[in-house]
C-alpha positions in Angstrom: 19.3 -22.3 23.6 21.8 -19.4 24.8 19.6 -16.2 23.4 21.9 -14.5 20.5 21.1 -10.9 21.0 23.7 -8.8 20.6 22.4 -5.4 20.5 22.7 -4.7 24.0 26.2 -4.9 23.6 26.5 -1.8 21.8 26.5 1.9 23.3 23.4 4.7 22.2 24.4 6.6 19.0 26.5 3.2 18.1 26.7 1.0 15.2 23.7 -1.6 16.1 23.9 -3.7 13.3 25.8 -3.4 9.4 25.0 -5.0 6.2 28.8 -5.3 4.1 29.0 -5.8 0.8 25.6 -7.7 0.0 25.2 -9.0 -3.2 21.8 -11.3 -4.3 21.3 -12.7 -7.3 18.3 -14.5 -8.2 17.9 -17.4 -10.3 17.0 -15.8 -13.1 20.3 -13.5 -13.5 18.4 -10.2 -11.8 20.8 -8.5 -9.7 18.4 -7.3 -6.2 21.2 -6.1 -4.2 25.1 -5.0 -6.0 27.7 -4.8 -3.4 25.1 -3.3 -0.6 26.7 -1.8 2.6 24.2 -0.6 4.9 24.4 0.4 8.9 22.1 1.5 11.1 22.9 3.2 14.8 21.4 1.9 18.1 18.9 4.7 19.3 17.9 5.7 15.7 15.0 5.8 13.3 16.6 5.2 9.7 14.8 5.6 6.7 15.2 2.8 4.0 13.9 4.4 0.9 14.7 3.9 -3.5 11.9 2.6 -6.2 10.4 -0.2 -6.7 13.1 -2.6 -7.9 15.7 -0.7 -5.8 16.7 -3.5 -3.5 14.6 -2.5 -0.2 12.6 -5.4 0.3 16.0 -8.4 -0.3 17.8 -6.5 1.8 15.5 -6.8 4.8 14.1 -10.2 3.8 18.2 -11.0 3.8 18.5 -9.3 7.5 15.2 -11.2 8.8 16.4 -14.4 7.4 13.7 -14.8 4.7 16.8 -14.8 2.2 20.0 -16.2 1.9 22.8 -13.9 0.0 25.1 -14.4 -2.8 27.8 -12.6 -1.0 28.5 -10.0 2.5 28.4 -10.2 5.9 25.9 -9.0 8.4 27.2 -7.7 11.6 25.1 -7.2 15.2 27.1 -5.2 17.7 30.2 -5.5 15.8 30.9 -9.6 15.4 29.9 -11.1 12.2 26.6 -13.5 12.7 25.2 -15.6 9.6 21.1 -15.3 10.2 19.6 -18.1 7.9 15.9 -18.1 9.6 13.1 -15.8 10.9 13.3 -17.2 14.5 17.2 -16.8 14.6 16.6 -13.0 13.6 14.6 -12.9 16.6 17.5 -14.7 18.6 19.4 -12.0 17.0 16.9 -9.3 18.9 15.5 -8.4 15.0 12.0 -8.3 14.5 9.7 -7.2 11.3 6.2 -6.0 11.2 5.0 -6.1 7.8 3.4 -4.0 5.5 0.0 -6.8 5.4 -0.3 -7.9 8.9 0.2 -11.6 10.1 -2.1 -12.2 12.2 -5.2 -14.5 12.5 -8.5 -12.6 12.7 -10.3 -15.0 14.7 -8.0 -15.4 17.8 -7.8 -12.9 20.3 -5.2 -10.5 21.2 -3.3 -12.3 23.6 -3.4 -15.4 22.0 -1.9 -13.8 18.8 0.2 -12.1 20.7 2.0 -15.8 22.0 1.2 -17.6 19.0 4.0 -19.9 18.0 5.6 -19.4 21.7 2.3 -20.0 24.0 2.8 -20.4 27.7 2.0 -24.0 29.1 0.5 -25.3 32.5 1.3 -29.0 33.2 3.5 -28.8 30.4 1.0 -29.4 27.5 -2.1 -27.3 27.9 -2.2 -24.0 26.6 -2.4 -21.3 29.6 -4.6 -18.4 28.4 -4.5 -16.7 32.1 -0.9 -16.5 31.7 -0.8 -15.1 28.1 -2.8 -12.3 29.0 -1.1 -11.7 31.9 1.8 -11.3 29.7 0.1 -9.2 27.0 -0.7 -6.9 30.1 2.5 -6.2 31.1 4.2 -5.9 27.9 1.4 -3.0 26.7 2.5 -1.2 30.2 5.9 -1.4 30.0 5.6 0.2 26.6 2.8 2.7 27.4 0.7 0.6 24.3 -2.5 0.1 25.4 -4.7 -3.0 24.1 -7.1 -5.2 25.5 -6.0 -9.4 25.4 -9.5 -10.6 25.5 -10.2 -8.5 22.3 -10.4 -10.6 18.8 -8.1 -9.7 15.8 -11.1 -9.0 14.0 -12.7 -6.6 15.9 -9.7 -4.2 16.0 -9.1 -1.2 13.8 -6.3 -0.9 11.6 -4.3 0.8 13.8 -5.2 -1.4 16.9 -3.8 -4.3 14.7 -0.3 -2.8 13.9 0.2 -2.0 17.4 -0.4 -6.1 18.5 2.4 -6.5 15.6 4.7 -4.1 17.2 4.3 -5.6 20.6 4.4 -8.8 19.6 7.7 -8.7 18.1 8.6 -6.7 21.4 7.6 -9.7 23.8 10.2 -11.5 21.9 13.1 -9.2 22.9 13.2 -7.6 19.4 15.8 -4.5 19.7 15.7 -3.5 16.4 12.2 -3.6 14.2 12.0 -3.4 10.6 9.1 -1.8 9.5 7.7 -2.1 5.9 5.1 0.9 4.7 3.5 0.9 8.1 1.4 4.1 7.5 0.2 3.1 4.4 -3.2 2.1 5.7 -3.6 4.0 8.6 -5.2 7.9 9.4 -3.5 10.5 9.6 -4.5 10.6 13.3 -3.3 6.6 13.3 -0.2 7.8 11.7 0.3 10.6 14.1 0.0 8.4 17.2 2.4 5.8 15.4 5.2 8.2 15.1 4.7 9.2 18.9 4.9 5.3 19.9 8.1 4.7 17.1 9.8 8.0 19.0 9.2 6.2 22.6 11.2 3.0 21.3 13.9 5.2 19.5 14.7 7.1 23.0 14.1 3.9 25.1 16.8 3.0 23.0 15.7 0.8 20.1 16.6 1.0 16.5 13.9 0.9 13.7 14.6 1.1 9.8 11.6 3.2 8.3 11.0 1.6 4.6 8.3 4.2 3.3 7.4 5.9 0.0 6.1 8.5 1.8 8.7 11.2 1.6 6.9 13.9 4.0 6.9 10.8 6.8 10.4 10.3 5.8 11.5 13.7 6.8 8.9 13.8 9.7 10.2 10.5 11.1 13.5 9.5 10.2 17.1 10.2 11.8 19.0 9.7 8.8 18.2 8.1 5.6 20.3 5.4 2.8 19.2 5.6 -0.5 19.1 2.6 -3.1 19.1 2.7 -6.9 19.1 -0.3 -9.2 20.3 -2.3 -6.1 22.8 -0.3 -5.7 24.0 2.1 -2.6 23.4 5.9 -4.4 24.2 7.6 -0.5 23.1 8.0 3.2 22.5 11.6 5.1 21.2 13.4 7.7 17.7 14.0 7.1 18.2 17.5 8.5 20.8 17.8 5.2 18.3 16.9 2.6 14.7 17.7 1.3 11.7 16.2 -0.2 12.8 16.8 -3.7 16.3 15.6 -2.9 15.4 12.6 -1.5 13.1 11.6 -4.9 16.1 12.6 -6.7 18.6 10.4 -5.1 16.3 7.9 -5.6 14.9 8.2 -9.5 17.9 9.9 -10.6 16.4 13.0 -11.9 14.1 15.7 -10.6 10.4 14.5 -9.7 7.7 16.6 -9.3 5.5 15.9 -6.0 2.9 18.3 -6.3 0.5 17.7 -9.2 -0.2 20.5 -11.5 -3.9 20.0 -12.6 -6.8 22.9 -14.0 -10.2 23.6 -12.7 -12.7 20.4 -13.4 -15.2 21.2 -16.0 -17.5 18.3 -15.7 -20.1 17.0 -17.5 -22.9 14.7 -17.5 -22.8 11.6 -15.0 -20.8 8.8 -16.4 -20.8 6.6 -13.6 -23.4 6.6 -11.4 -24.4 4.2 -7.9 -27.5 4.9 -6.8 -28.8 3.1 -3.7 -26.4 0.4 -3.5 -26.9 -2.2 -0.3 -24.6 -5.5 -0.1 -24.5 -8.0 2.3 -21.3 -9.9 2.5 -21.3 -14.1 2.6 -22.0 -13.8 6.4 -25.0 -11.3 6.1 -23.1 -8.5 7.6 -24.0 -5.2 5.9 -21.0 -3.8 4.0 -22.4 -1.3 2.1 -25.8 0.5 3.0 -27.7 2.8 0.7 -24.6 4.1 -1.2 -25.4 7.0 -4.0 -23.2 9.0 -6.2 -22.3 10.2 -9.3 -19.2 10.2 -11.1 -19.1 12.9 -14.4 -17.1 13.3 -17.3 -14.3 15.1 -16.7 -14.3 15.1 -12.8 -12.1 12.6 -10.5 -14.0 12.1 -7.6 -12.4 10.4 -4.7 -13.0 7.9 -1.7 -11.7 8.2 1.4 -12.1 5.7 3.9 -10.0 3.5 6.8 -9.7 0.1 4.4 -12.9 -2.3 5.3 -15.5 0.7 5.2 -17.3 -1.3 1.9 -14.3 0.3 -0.5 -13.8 -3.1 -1.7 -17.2 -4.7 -2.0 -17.8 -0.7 -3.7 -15.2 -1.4 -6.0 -16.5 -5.1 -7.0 -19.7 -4.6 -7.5 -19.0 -1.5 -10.0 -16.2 -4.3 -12.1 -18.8 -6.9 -11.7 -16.5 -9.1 -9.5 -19.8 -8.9 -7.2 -23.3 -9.0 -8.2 -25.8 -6.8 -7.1 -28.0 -7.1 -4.6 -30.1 -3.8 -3.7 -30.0 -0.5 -5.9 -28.2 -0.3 -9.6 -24.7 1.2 -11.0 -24.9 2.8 -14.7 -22.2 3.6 -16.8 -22.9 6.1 -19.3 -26.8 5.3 -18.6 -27.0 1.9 -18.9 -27.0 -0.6 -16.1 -24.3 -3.1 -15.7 -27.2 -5.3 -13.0 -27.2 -8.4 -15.8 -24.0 -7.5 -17.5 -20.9 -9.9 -17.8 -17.4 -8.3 -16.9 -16.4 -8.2 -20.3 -19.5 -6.4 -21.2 -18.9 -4.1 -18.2 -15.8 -3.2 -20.1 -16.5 -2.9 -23.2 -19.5 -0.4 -22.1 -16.3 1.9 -21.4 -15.2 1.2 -18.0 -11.4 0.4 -17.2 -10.0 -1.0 -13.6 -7.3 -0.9 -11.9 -7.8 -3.1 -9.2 -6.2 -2.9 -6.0 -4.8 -6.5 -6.2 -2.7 -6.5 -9.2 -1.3 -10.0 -9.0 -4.5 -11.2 -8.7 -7.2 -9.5 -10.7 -4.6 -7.0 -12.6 -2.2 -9.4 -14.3 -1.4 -13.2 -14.9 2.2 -13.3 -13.5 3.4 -16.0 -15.7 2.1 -14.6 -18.8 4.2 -11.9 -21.0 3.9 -7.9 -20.7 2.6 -8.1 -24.5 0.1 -10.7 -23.6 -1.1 -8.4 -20.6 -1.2 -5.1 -22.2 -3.4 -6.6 -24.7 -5.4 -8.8 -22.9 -8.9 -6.6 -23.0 -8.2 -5.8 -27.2 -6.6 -9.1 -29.0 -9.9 -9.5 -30.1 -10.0 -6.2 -32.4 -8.9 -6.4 -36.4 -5.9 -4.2 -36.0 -4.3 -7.4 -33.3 -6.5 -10.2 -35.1 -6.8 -11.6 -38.5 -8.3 -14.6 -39.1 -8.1 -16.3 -35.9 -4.3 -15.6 -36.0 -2.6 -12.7 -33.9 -0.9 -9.7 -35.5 2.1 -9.8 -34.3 4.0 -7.4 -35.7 0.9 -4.8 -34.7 1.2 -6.2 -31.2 5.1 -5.6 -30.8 4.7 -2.0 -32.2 1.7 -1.1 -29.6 3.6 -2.3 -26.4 6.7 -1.4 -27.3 4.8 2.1 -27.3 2.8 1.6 -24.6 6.2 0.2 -22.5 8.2 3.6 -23.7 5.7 6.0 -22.7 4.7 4.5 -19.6 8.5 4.0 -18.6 8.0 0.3 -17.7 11.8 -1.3 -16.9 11.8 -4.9 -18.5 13.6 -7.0 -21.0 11.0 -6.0 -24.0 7.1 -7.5 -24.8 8.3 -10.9 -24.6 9.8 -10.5 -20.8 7.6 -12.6 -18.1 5.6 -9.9 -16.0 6.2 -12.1 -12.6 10.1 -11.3 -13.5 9.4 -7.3 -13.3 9.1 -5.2 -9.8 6.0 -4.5 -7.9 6.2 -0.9 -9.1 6.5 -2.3 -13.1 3.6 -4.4 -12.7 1.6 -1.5 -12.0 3.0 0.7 -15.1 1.9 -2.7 -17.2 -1.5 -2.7 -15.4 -1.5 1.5 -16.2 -0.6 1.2 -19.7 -3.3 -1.3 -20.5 -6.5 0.5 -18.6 -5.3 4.3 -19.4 -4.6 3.1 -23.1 -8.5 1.1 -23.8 -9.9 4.9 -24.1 -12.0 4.3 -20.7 -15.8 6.5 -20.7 -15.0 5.4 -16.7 -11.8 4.5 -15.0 -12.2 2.8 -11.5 -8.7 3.6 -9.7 -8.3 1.4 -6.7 -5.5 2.3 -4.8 -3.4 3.0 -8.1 0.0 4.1 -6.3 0.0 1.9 -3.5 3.5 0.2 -3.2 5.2 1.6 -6.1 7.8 4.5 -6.1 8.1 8.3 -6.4 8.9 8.1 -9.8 5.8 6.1 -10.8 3.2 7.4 -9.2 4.4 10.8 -10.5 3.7 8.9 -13.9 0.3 6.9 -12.8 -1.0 10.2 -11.3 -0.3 12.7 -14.1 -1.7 9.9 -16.8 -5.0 10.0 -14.9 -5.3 14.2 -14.6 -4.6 13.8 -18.3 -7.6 11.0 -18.9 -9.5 13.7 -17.2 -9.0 16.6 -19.5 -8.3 15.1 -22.5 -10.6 12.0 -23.0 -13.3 13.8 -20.2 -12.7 10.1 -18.5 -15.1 9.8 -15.0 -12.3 8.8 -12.7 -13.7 7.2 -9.2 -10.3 6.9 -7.1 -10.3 4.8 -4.6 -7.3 5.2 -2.0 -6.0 5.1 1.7 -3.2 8.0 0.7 -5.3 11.1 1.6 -2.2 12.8 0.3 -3.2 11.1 -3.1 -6.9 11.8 -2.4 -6.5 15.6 -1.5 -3.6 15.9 -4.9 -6.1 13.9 -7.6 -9.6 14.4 -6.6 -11.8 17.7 -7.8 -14.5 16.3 -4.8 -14.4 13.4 -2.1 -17.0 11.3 -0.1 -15.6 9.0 2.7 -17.1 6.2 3.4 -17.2 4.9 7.1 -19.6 1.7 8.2 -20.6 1.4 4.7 -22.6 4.4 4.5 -21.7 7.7 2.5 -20.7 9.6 5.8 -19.7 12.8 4.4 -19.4 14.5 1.1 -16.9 17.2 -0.4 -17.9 18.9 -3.7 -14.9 21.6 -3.2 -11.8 19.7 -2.1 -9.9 23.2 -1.2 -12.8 22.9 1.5 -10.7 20.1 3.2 -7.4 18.7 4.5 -5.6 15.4 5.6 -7.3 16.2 9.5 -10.7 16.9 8.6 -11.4 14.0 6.4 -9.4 11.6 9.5 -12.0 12.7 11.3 -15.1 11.4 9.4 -12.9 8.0 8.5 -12.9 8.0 12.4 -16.3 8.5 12.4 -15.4 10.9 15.0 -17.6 13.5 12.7 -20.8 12.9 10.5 -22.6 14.7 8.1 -26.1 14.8 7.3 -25.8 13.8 3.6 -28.4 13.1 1.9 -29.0 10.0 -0.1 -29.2 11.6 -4.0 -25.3 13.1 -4.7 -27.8 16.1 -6.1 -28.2 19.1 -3.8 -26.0 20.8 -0.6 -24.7 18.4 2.2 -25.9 19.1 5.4 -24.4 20.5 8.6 -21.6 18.5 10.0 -22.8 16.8 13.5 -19.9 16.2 16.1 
């Protein structure tokens, strides 16, 4: 098949590629994108940026072929091409890493790396030699170093973004759409991103930049398009507008990014892990002798590159995962031979990181989710029969004060955005009057606008329920904002602790996620933490 790429065709500082006029409609009557025109120049790195709900992700899915739209035209170098498939926006020289990586943990590097287009000797069997040899020379002529004989597993988080960059590279991508791609990473991961993204951009690629990150907007971008409500609100320089304008554009009023939040005052431990050891299903150690305490009124956070035990931490403390070695109380009592509905009604609320999964039931309505965890109390139950009229009152609150954007109680919660889901998730857990709240990655995903809302809700839990908050998180920008002290997490152990946050920044704790730097901490959260050893 002739290869489709057109933009070669088109001059540095040119128009690579423009979206005219999209519209999308789903089946369901929600308008995604409203008359969409979008370009991006060759040789640039264009932020793609609105709320949850805005539009970002159809358009891309549209220019990768994952969607077909109601209406537009796509251009590549200036003549119209209709891209109805993946591989024919790879023809096209368009390539997408997304935000959760596709790749398959078992196979090695260079085998991922040729998946779907392996080389062959004798015209069947699959030549490994060769796909090394051409995993090789794609990392040097891009100055990305990575070992073929590696496996996918083995790799850090950063490792694995950088096969996924290369990969789509070895396919002749020119132009790479990039969804979140810092929202796991370090900053020192991030950092070294931005310095590969940079080499591309002056070697002449193009990259659209779709981030909530508004700081790695600025730090990155070339210029920026803003959507609203699937609409086009405006593009600029990002030399020509700020932080605050940017958020503005995009929520259509002013947003506050710094959080305003009083001294802690905490009191006695609310949540508390002492000496937790678990061993996942293949006897690896993912957590090892884990201790802390959580007390009223304090939000203590966890930093940690994602697979450090944060998840199997989280689990074990909802009662997704049973105990093995040491015990977790919650306001003194253990939750070892406890149900999950007992764990919760002792006073702990979750937000889990996986809200389609263990957050909400997608095909259920917001009602029925916001009052999942309290249909069973008189004031929703009489007789076996529902209150309905009691129900509709509460969420209709509960939707108004937490902002949630959906057709009433009674709309389907799969129908709302990523970013809504979370508000519905939020309303439930900050409304159950929580002694503990387990935050697990509570802003990841969603939008300026409602993490503002998600983050000041939980400062407020602080102060004025004196709610434990444990926040579990991969923004350190979120971590260093919320928390009153940090631990990080690295290898499953406790591998450095902060009682005074103002003690640390975004580089410091990098370097114990690293594991770069380790403390001395001792196993009881009582006491002083010992000297740092480099």
């Amino acid at each position: 098949m002739e290869k489709r790429t057109l933009v070669d065709d088109t001059p540095l500082g040119g128009e690579a590629l423009s979206m005219q006029h999209i519209t999308k409609i789903y089946s369901n009557g929600f308008v995604a994108n409203n008359d969409v025109t979008f370009a991006v120049r060759k040789g640039e790195i264009h932020g793609l940026v609105g709320e949850n709900g805005a539009g970002k992700t159809t358009l891309m899915k549209a220019l990768f072929g994952q969607e077909q739209t109601d209406g537009g035209r796509v251009l590549i170098g200036g003549r119209e091409v209709k891209i109805e498939s993946p591989q024919m926006a790879l023809e096209y020289g368009i390539g997408m890493v997304h935000q959760h990586f596709m790749l398959v943990q078992s196979l090695t590097v260079a085998e991922s790396m040729t998946l779907g287009a392996e080389p062959r000797r004798f015209g069947a069997l699959y030549d490994f030699k060769k796909a090394v040899e051409m995993t090789r020379a794609i990392s040097e002529k891009y100055e990305l170093p990575i070992d073929p004989h590696k496996r996918i597993r083995d790799l850090s988080v950063g490792y694995k973004q950088r096969v996924e960059i290369l990969k789509i590279l070895l396919r002749g991508a020119k132009v790479l759409l990039m969804d979140e791609p810092t929202a796991v990473l370090t900053p020192q991961e991030t950092k070294e991103l931005f310095v590969q993204l940079k080499n591309l951009r002056d070697r002449g690629y193009t990259i659209v930049f779709i981030s909530h990150k508004l700081h790695e907007v600025k730090e990155i971008c070339d210029r920026i398009t803003v959507l609203r409500r699937g609409r086009v609100i405006g593009a600029a320089e990002i030399s020509e507008v700020s932080e605050g304008g940017i958020a503005r554009m995009m929520v259509g009023r002013d947003v506050y990014l710094n959080i305003e939040k009083s001294e802690a005052n905490p009191g006695k431990p609310a949540l508390s892990v002492k000496g937790v050891s678990y061993r996942d299903a293949s006897g690896a150690k993912a957590l090892d002798n884990v201790s802390f305490d959580v007390r009223e009124g304090e939000i203590l956070g966890v930093a940690g590159v994602e697979g450090n035990g944060q998840a199997e931490l989280s689990e074990l403390i909802a009662g997704l995962l049973k105990l093995q070695e040491g015990d977790i109380t919650i306001n003194g009592k253990s939750i070892r031979d406890m149900s999950i509905g007992r764990i919760r009604q002792s006073g702990l609320s979750l937000i889990h990181e996986d809200r389609m999964t263990y957050g909400t039931n997608a095909v259920a309505t917001v009602a029925e989710n916001i009052i999942s965890d309290r249909r069973h109390k008189p004031e929703y139950q009489s007789r076996g029969f529902l209150r309905r009229k009691a129900i509709t009152e509460k969420v209709t609150a509960l939707i108004d004060e937490f902002r949630v954007k959906c057709d009433g109680p009674d709309a389907e919660t799969r129908t709302l955005s990523g970013g809504n889901i979370q508000k519905v998730v939020a309303a439930r857990e900050f409304s159950s009057e929580p002694k503990a709240l387990l935050a697990g990655h509570p802003t990841r995903g969603i939008d300026v606008g409602a993490s503002e809302l998600v983050r000041n809700k939980i400062v407020e839990l602080r102060d004025k329920q004196r709610t434990a908050v444990l926040l579990i998180s991969a923004d350190l920008s979120e971590i260093l904002s919320l928390s009153d002290s940090i631990i990080v997490l690295y290898n499953g152990r406790v591998a450095a602790r902060f009682p005074d946050v103002s003690a640390v920044d975004e580089t410091i704790l990098g370097e114990y996620m690293l594991g770069v730097k380790t403390q001395e901490v001792q196993s009881s959260p009582e006491g002083k933490d010992g000297d740092a050893n480099v």
